[in-house]
TINUZA-577080 format. One record per residue (C-alpha): y, z, x; residue in one letter. Coordinates in steps of 0.001 Angstrom, whole numbers, plus 500000, padded with zeros to 6 digits. Each point is the difference from the previous one (the first is absolute). Layout:
YZXa ...
This chain:
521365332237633096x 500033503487501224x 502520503351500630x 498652499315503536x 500472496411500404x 503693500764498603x 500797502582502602x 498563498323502926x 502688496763499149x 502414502933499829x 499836501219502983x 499345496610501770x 503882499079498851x 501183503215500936x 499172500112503503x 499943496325500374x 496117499216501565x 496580500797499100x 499024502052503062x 502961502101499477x 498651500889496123x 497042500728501492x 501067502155502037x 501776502070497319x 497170499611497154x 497444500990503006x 497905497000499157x 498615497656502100x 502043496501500498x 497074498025498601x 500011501729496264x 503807499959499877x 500019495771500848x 496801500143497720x 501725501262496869x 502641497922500248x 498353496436500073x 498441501479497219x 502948500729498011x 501487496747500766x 497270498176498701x 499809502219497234x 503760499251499311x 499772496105501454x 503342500683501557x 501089501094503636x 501330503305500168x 501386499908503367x 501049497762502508x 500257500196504187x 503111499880501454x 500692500568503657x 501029503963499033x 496829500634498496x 498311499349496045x 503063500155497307x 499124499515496275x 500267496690498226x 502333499075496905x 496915500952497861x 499018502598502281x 502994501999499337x 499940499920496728x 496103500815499731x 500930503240502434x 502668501158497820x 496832500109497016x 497994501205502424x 501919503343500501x 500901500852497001x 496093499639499200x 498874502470503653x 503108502545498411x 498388499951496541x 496603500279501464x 501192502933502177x 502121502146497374x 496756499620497271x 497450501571502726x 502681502839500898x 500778500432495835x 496168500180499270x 499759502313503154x 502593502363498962x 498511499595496110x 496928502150501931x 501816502665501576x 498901498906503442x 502253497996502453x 497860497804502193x 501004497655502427x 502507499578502776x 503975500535499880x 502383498398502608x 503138501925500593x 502844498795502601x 502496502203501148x 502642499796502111x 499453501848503562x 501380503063500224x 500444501085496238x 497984501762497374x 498100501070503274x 499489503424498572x 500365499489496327x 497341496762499660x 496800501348501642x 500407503262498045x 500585497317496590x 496522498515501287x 498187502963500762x 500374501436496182x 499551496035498938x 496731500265502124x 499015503279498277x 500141498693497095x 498252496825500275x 497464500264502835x 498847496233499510x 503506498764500472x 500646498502503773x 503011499786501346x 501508497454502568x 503510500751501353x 502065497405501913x 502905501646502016x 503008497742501062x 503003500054502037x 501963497705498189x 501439498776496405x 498908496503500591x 496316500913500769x 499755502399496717x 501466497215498210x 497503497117501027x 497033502691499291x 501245500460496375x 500753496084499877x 496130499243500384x 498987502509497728x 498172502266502974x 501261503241498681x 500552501364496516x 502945502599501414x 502160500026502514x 502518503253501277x 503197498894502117x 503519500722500142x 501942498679497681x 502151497181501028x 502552497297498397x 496666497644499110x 498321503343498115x 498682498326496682x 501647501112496612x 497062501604498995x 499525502182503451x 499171503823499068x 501946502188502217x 497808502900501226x 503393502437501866x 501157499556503520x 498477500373503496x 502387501777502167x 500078499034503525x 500556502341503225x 500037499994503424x 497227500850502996x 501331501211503116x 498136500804503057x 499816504067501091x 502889501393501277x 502320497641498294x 503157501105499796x 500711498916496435x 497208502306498760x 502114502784499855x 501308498802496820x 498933499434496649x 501136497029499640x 500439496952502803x 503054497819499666x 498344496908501133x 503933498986501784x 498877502718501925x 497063498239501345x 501769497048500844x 498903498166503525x 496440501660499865x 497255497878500356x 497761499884496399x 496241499310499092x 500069497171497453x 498139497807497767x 499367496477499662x 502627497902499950x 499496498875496340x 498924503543498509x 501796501779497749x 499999503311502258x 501964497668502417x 502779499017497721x 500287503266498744x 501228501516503431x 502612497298500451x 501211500720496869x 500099503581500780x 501582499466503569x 502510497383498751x 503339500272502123x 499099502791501864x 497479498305501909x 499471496000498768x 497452499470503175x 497903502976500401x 498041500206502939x 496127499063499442x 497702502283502277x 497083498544498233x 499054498326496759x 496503501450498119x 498453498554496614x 498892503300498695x 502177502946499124x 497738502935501317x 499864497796503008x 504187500151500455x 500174504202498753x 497206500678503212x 501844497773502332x 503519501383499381x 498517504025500086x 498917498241503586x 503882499265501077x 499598496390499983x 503033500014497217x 501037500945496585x 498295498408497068x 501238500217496538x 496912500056496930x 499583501328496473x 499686503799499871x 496371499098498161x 498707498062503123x 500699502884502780x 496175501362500844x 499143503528499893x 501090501609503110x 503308498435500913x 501857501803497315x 502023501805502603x 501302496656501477x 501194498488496393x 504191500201499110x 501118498646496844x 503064497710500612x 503800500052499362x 501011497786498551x 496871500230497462x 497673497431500119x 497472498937497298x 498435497240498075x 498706499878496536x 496416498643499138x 498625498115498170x 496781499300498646x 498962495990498899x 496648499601497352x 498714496224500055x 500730498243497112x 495887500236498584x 498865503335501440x 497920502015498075x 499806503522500067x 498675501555503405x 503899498471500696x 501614501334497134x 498318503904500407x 500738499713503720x 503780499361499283x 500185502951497261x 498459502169503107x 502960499119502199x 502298500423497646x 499010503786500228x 500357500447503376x 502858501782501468x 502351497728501533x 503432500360501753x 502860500357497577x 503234497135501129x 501444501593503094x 503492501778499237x 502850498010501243x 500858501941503749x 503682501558499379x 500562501876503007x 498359500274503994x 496664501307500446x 499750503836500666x 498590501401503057x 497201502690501373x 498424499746496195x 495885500342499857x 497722496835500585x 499509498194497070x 495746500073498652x 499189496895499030x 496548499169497839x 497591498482501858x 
């Protein structure tokens, strides 16, 4: 048996069929069914069986997988140990993060991560939604993972600080003219938002609440640059982290009253080796938004534009 046959059966019972695995190992079909028979035979048992939703494990099969993991993770965290034992990082590291945060602070983490270990590659998965992030992590395709905290955040979470959110209004807005928007204020406008299941989403009902429970949807984008460029265009208000505003549109950006902000998290994988580990200690230097005062009194008016970091 080999560390190759073992994560081929993996990720045939994680996505359920052979040409899916394929897919994901980028392997032909053929060599994926190939190395199966032959760990069958090898094993004299059936791993998996058909079933009208696809290949599921057997009995046996699940309890060979559960070996078979813990065998790939051992396999994985001596090459990074030995690895790090030289001084040199080499390799690939998978990071998730959760669209629209850490968009400043985790390419400038990667860039000095990069410096300092040219062979190191990097693969970055960017997601809308909690549920996504968490199936990503679940099959063991990323080693970290940056989100928002949230009521299923995992005891051993390491908080990084807060992303503070604001609003992007079009030119000529009246509600520029203050430092701060009161978003009750805004009520009735139409808004650019984001998929229905993101996080970005939920965050601006939360913020809206009573003062407007059914905001009006002038268009809904995936990507947050996407919903700054079409609000500066008048299509509607959007509300994003103060991290993910592009250079440029400074002028159009309001922080909110009452405050809005979210803290985040970073997530390390269970077996990650170090490339994860260094890459976490980077973000944990980065500056990030401190919590958000609680808002005590109305927003002032005819204050300067607030600058925010592109």
């Amino acid at each position: 048996m080999s560390l190759r046959q073992f994560e081929y059966a993996l990720a045939v019972a994680e996505e359920g069929s052979v040409t899916a695995a394929a897919e994901r190992l980028r392997v032909a079909q053929p060599s994926v069914s190939q190395q199966i028979r032959g760990l069958e035979r090898e094993l004299g048992v059936s791993l998996f069986t058909r079933t009208p939703t696809g290949l599921v494990p057997t009995t046996v099969g699940r309890a060979f997988l559960r070996e078979a993991q813990a065998a790939v993770s051992a396999a994985r965290r001596a090459r990074a140990t030995a690895r790090a034992g030289a001084e040199d990082l080499v390799g690939e590291i998978a990071v998730a993060v959760q669209m629209g945060f850490g968009t400043r602070q985790l390419p400038e983490a990667l860039a000095t991560l990069r410096r300092r270990y040219p062979r190191l590659e990097v693969t970055v998965f960017e997601e809308p939604s909690s549920a996504e992030l968490e199936r990503l992590c679940r099959r063991g395709e990323v080693g970290l993972a940056l989100m928002a905290a949230c009521e299923r955040t995992p005891a051993d979470a390491h908080r990084l600080g807060e992303e503070e959110f604001v609003v992007v209004l079009a030119p000529g807005h009246p509600q520029l003219a203050a430092d701060r928007v009161e978003l009750s204020a805004l009520a009735g406008e139409p808004w650019v938002r984001f998929d229905r299941d993101s996080a970005l989403d939920g965050v601006l009902l939360e913020a809206l609440g009573d003062s407007d429970p059914a905001p009006a949807t002038a268009a809904r984008v995936s990507q947050t640059a996407t919903a700054v460029r079409w609000a500066a265009h008048g299509l509607g208000a959007t509300l994003v982290t103060s991290s993910a505003v592009p250079a440029g549109h400074e002028h159009l950006v309001r922080p909110v009253f009452p405050a809005v902000s979210q803290p985040v998290i970073a997530v390390l994988r269970p077996d990650t080796g170090p490339a994860e580990a260094a890459l976490l200690h980077l973000l944990g230097r980065q500056t990030w938004s401190e919590a958000a005062p609680a808002a005590t009194s109305a927003p002032a008016t005819s204050a300067p534009a607030l600058s925010v970091a592109s």
